[in-house]
Structure formats: structure tokens, C-alpha cells
C-alpha positions, 0 to 999 in steps of 0.5 A: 115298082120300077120308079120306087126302085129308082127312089130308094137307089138315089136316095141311098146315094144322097145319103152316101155323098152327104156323109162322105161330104160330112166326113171331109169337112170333119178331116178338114176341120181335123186338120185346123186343130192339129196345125193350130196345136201343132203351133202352139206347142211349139211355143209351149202352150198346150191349150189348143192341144188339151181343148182339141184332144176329143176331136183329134182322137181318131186323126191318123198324125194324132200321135205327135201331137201326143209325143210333143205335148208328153216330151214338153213336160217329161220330168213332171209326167208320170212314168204310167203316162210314158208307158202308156204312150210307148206302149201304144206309138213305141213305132214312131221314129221318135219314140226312141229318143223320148226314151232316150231323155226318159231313161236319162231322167229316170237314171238321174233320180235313182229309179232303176227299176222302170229304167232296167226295164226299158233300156235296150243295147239295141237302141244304140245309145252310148250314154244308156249304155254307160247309165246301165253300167253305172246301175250295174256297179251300184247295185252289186252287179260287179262282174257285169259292170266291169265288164261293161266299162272295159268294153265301152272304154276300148274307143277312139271316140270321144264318149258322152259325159254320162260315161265319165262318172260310170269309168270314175266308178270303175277307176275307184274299184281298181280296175282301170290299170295303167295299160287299159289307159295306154289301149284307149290312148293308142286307139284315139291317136290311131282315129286322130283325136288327139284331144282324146288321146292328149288327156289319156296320155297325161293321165299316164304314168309308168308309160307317160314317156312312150304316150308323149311319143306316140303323140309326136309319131302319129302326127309327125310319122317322119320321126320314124326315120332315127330309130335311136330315139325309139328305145328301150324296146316293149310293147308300147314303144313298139305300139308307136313305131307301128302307128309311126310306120303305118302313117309313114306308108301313105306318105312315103310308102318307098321309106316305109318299106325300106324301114319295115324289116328293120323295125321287125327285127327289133321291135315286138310285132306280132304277124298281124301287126306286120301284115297290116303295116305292109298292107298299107304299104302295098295298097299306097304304093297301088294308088300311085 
């Protein structure tokens, strides 16, 4: 009795090595074809990819191969095909920016309704966000797509060329006035784009004056020191003095602050306009 026992037990664990055995072969050979398709793919050719696709399926990296394969050929694939494949390895870190070029594309053709489907704000995308917009305005959503430009459009930064043609939209409804020009120009000169703040500036018109200076004040803030120049007194003008006298305090925080009341008599600061003004003031005067 005893002996059959012990026959049976070795050969149950015989089988069990050969089959663990026979497993690790499979994942060696598993990892041959998916480096070999790896490669190939990218030199753009899925042959391998295509041949090895049934052995692979159960290979736990399987999936970028997919997403390798499908990106390579994302304007002839089919938007089912697409689908599929964000339905079932929408987590990997990738996925976002094969949606990213996929709602780009969709965008490109026309084909709203799978792009208003699939696009997120959360994805962090400025152009999406810009390419919805557009959607919004084209299909008489108006109100939504205003309001979408006028938030997209209060940025220092320089946008993606995607939202060119959704503020050209925007521009052609008469809702880009003169004085959302002169915000954006203010706030590129604030982050130091001058490239940005240049063009906003030569796009002026009853306010190119006061563009020209902020220009000149935010990169030369000594001009602050000849108060003459700074008039006749408005809320652009007043815009310069308070960049001039905020760049003016990191440099010569001593000047700035003799300067200060003066300025706050005359220009149109708000309180908070003063406060920050004096804060960069104080905390420059810290650091020395």
C-alpha cells in the first residue's frame, strides 16, 4: 500500500515539473516573439506582430504591442478597432496619448460624435480642449463655446496651433474685443513671453500705445523712475505702471517703495493691485 502511495506522490510531482517545465519554455519562447515584434514594429513592419498575435495572447506586455501596431496605422483603422482596444487597456500610460492623436484625427475629418464621446477636460489636453470648442461653435452651441474661448484665451502661455482656428471662430462672432487682447497681452508680458505678448500687442488698436509701453516697462522697469511718460491715466496704463513697479521691487525694492504712494495716488490700483505691489516689495527687501 505504502509503495503504491509513494508512486502515485512521484509521479504527481513529475508531472507537476514537467508542466512548470513546459510553462517557462512557453514564456521564454513568449518573450522571443514579442522582442522580435517589438523590433520590427519599430521599423514599421507588423509581419512578426501579425504572425506571433495567437501565441502572444495570453503575454502579460501583449497590450503594447497592440497599442504599437494600432498607433502605427491610426488613420486607416477603424474607430471600432480603437474603441475596442481603449475599452480593454484604457489604463496603460499610453492610452491617453493614442487618444490624444485619435480625437485630433477624428476632429480633422469632421466626425464629431465619437470625438464628443471620448474627450475629457480631465485629459489635460489644450488642443482637445481647443478642437471641442470648435465642435461647440460649429454646431450651435454658442454660448458653451464662448465661453470656452474666453477661458482657454486668459493665458500667458503660448497655445497649441489647434487653437488658432477655434479664437479665429471666436474673433469672426465679435466676441474677441479689444480689451480680452490687451488681458492676454498683459498676462504674456507678466510670464515673460514677449514672443506672445509682441504679437497680442501688434494686434491693438485703440490701446496699441499703452501695449508698446508695457512692453518696454516689463522688460526695462527702470522706466518707472519718469512718471510723465505714463499718461493720460486708465486702467491700461495703470496695468504697466504696476508690472513696471512689481519688476521694479526685485531689482530696487528701496525705489520701488519710495515710488509706490505716489503712483497709488495717481494711477487706478485696486487694493489688491497695491497689496501685491508692496508684497513683492517686502519679501525682496527679506531676502537681502
Amino acid at each position: 500500500m505504502r509503495s503504491r502511495l509513494f508512486s502515485f506522490l512521484s509521479c504527481l510531482l513529475l508531472s507537476t515539473t514537467a508542466i512548470q517545465t513546459a510553462h517557462a519554455v512557453d514564456l521564454n519562447q513568449q518573450r522571443k516573439y514579442y522582442d522580435e515584434a517589438k523590433r520590427a514594429l519599430a521599423k514599421g513592419d507588423s509581419g512578426p506582430y501579425q504572425m506571433y498575435s495567437t501565441a502572444l495572447a495570453d503575454y502579460p506586455l501583449e497590450p503594447y504591442l497592440e497599442y504599437d501596431e494600432l498607433t502605427a496605422r491610426l488613420k486607416t483603422a477603424s474607430n471600432a478597432e480603437i474603441e475596442k482596444f481603449l475599452a480593454e487597456h484604457g489604463d496603460l500610460p499610453q492610452a491617453n496619448w493614442m487618444k490624444l492623436r485619435w480625437l485630433r484625427w477624428l476632429a480633422e475629418r469632421g466626425d464629431w460624435q465619437p470625438f464628443v464621446k471620448y474627450y475629457d477636460p480631465k485629459m489635460n489636453f489644450v488642443e482637445l480642449d481647443c478642437l471641442y470648442g470648435q465642435y461647440q461653435l460649429s454646431n450651435n452651441k454658442r454660448a458653451e463655446g464662448y465661453a470656452s474661448a474666453e477661458k482657454l484665451w486668459m493665458t500667458g502661455k503660448t497655445l497649441p496651433a489647434a487653437c488658432d482656428g477655434f479664437f479665429a471662430q471666436w474673433a469672426a462672432a465679435g466676441q474677441l474685443t479689444e480689451q480680452k487682447r490687451w488681458q492676454r497681452a498683459k498676462l504674456a508680458a507678466q510670464a515673460r513671453n514677449y514672443s506672445l505678448a509682441n504679437t497680442l500687442v501688434n494686434s491693438l488698436n485703440s490701446l496699441a500705445p499703452q501695449g508698446r509701453l508695457l512692453l518696454a516697462v516689463a522688460q526695462k522697469p527702470e522706466m518707472v523712475n519718469n512718471p510723465a511718460q505714463f499718461a493720460p491715466v486708465d486702467e491700461a496704463m495703470s496695468d504697466v505702471v504696476g508690472l513696471g513697479l512689481r519688476r521694479l521691487a526685485k531689482e530696487d525694492p528701496q525705489k520701488a517703495l519710495s515710488m509706490l504712494d505716489g503712483y497709488a495716488a495717481t494711477m487706478h490700483f485696486s487694493r489688491e493691485e497695491q497689496v501685491e505691489i508692496a508684497k513683492e516689495i517686502g519679501l525682496t527687501l527679506a531676502r537681502r
